[in-house]
C-alpha positions as CSV (number, residue, x, y, z in Angstrom):
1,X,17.8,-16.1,-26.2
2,X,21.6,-16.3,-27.0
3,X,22.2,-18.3,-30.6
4,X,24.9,-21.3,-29.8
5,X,25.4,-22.5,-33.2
6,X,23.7,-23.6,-36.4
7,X,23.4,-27.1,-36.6
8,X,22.0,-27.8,-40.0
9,X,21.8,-25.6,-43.2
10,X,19.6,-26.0,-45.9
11,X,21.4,-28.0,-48.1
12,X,21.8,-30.5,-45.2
13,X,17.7,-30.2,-43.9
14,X,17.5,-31.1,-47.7
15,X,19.9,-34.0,-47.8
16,X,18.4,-35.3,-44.3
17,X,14.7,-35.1,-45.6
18,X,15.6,-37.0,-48.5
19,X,17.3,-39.3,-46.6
20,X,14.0,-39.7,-44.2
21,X,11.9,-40.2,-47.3
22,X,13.9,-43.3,-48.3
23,X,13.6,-45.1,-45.1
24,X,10.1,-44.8,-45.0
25,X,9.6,-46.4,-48.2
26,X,11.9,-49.0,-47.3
27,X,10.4,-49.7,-43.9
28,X,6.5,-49.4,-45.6
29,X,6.5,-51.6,-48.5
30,X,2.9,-50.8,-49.1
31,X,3.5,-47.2,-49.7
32,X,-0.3,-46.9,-50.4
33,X,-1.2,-48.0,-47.7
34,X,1.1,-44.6,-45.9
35,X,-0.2,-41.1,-45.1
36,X,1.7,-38.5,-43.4
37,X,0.8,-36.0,-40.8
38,X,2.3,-32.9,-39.8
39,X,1.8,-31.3,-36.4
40,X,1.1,-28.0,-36.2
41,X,3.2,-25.7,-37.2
42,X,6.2,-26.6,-38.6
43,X,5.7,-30.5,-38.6
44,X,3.4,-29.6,-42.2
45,X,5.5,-28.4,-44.1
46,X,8.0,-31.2,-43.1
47,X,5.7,-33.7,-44.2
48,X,4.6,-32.0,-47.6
49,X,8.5,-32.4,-48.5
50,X,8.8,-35.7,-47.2
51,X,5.1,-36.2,-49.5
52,X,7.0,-34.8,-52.3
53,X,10.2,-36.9,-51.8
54,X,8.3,-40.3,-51.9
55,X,6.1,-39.6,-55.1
56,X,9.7,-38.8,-56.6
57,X,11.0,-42.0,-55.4
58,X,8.0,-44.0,-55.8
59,X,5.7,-42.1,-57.9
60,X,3.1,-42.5,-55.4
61,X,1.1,-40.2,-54.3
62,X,1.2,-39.7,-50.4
63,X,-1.4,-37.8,-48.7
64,X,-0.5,-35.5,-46.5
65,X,-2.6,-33.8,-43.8
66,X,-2.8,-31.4,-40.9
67,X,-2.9,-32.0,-36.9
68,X,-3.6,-29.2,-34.6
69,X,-3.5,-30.7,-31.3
70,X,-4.0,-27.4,-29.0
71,X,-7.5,-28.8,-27.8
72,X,-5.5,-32.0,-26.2
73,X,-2.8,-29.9,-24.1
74,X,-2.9,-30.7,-20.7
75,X,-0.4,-28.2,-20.3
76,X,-1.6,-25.3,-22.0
77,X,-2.7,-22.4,-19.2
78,X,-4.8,-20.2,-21.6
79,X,-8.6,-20.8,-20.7
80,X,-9.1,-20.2,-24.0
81,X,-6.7,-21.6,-26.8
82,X,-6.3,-20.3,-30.1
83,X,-7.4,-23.5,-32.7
84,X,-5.5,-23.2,-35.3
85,X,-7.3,-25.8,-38.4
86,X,-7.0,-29.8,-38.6
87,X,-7.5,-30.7,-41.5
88,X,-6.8,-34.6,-42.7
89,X,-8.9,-34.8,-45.5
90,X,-8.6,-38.6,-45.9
91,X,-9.3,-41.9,-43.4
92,X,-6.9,-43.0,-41.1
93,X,-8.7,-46.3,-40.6
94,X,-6.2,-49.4,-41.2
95,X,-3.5,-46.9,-42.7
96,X,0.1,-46.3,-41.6
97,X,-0.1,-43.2,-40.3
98,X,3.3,-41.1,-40.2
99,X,3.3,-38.3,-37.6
100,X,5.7,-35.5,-38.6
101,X,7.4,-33.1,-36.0
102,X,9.9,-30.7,-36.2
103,X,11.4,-31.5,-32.3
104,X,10.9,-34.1,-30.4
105,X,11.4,-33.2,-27.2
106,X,9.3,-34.6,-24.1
107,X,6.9,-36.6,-25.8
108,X,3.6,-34.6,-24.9
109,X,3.3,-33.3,-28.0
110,X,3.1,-36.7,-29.7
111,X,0.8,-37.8,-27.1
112,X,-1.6,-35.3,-27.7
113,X,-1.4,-35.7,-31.3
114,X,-1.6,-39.9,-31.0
115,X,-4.9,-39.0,-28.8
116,X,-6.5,-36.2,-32.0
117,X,-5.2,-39.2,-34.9
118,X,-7.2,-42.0,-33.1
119,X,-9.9,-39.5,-33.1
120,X,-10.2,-39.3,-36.9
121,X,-10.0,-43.5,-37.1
122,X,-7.9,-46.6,-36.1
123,X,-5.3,-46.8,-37.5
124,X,-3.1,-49.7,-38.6
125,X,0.1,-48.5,-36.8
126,X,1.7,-45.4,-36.2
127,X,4.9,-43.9,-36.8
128,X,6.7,-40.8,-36.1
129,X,9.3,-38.3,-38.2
130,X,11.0,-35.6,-36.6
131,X,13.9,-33.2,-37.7
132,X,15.7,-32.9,-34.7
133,X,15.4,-35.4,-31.3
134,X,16.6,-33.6,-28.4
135,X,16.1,-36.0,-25.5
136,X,15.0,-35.2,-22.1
137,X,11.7,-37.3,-22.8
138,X,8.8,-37.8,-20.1
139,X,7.1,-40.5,-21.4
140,X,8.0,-43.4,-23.5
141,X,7.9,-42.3,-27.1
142,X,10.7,-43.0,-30.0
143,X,11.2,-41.5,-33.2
144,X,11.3,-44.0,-35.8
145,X,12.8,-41.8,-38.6
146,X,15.0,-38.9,-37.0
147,X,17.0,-36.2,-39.2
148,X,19.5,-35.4,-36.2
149,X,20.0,-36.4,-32.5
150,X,20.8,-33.3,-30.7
151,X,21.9,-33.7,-27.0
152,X,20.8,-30.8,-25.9
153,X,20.7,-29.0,-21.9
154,X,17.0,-28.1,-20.5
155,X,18.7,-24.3,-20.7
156,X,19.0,-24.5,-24.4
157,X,16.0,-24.5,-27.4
158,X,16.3,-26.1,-31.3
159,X,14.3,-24.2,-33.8
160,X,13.9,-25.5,-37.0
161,X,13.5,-22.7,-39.7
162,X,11.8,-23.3,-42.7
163,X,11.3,-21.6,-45.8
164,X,7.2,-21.7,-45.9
165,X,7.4,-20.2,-42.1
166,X,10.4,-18.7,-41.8
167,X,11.7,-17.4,-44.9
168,X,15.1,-19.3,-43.7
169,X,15.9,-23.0,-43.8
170,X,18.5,-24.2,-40.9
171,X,18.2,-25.3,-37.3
172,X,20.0,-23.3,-34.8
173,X,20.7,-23.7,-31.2
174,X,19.5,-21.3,-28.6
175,X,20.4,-20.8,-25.2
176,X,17.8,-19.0,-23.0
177,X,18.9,-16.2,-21.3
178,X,16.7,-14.8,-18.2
179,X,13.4,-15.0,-18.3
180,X,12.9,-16.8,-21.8
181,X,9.2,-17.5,-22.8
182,X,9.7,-17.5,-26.6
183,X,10.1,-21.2,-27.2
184,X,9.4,-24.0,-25.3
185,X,11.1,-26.8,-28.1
């Protein structure tokens, strides 16, 4: 993969997550009621800042948990997936449930993580966060708190560093170059 450009910094992924944090609490007057969800990999850490936003705004407490969704791929070839921990550690029943992502892209992935939440419990409503929002979407899902919309080609791939994966905190624009099988996002 060929880097295009970097798209956000870490001061920005900062501002933007702050930014994120405030419109949920405006859009979820029952703070309370809200817990947060981050998707495997980098959608946790995501929502443990976006956790730690809101108790500074609101001094509320927002639980945050883990989704690994690999069990409900439909498009994962390996026979034998590696499962990688879910842990929620609190009910979803009748809460708003926030599902953090660090790209949306097609939609599958918040599909399969929808199917792994109603699981757990039935929720009162669901609603997503995601860094970056590519397009090119397969099925009919919307963000409803989005850092950036990024137009992007089905050649090119957004990664979102982060500091608790990646030792580096931006978003950079790739574009794949032969036979490119790092990075599906």
């Amino acid at each position: 993969m060929k880097l295009k450009a970097t798209i956000l910094d870490e001061d920005t992924i900062k501002r933007t997550l702050m930014r994120i944090s405030h419109q949920i609490v405006e859009k979820n007057s029952d703070i309370e009621n809200v817990c947060l969800v981050g998707i495997k990999t980098r959608g946790v850490p995501i929502a443990e800042i976006l956790g730690e936003n809101i108790y500074a705004i609101t001094g509320v407490n927002v639980p945050v948990g883990v989704l690994d969704i690999t069990l409900y791929r439909d498009d994962i070839p390996d026979k034998d997936p590696v499962i990688k921990k879910s842990d929620l550690g609190f009910s979803v029943e009748n809460k708003c449930v926030i599902l953090v992502d660090d790209v949306i892209y097609t939609g599958r992935t918040v599909r399969c993580a929808m199917d792994a939440v109603m699981r757990n419990g039935r929720p009162a409503m669901i609603q997503l966060a995601a860094m970056v929002d590519r397009g090119h979407r397969e099925l009919p899902i919307r963000a409803d708190y989005v850092g950036k919309n990024l137009p992007t080609s089905r050649n090119e791939v957004v990664r979102v560093n982060l500091k608790k994966t990646d030792n580096i905190m931006n978003v950079e624009l790739y574009e794949k170059t032969g036979d490119c099988n790092v990075c599906k996002k």
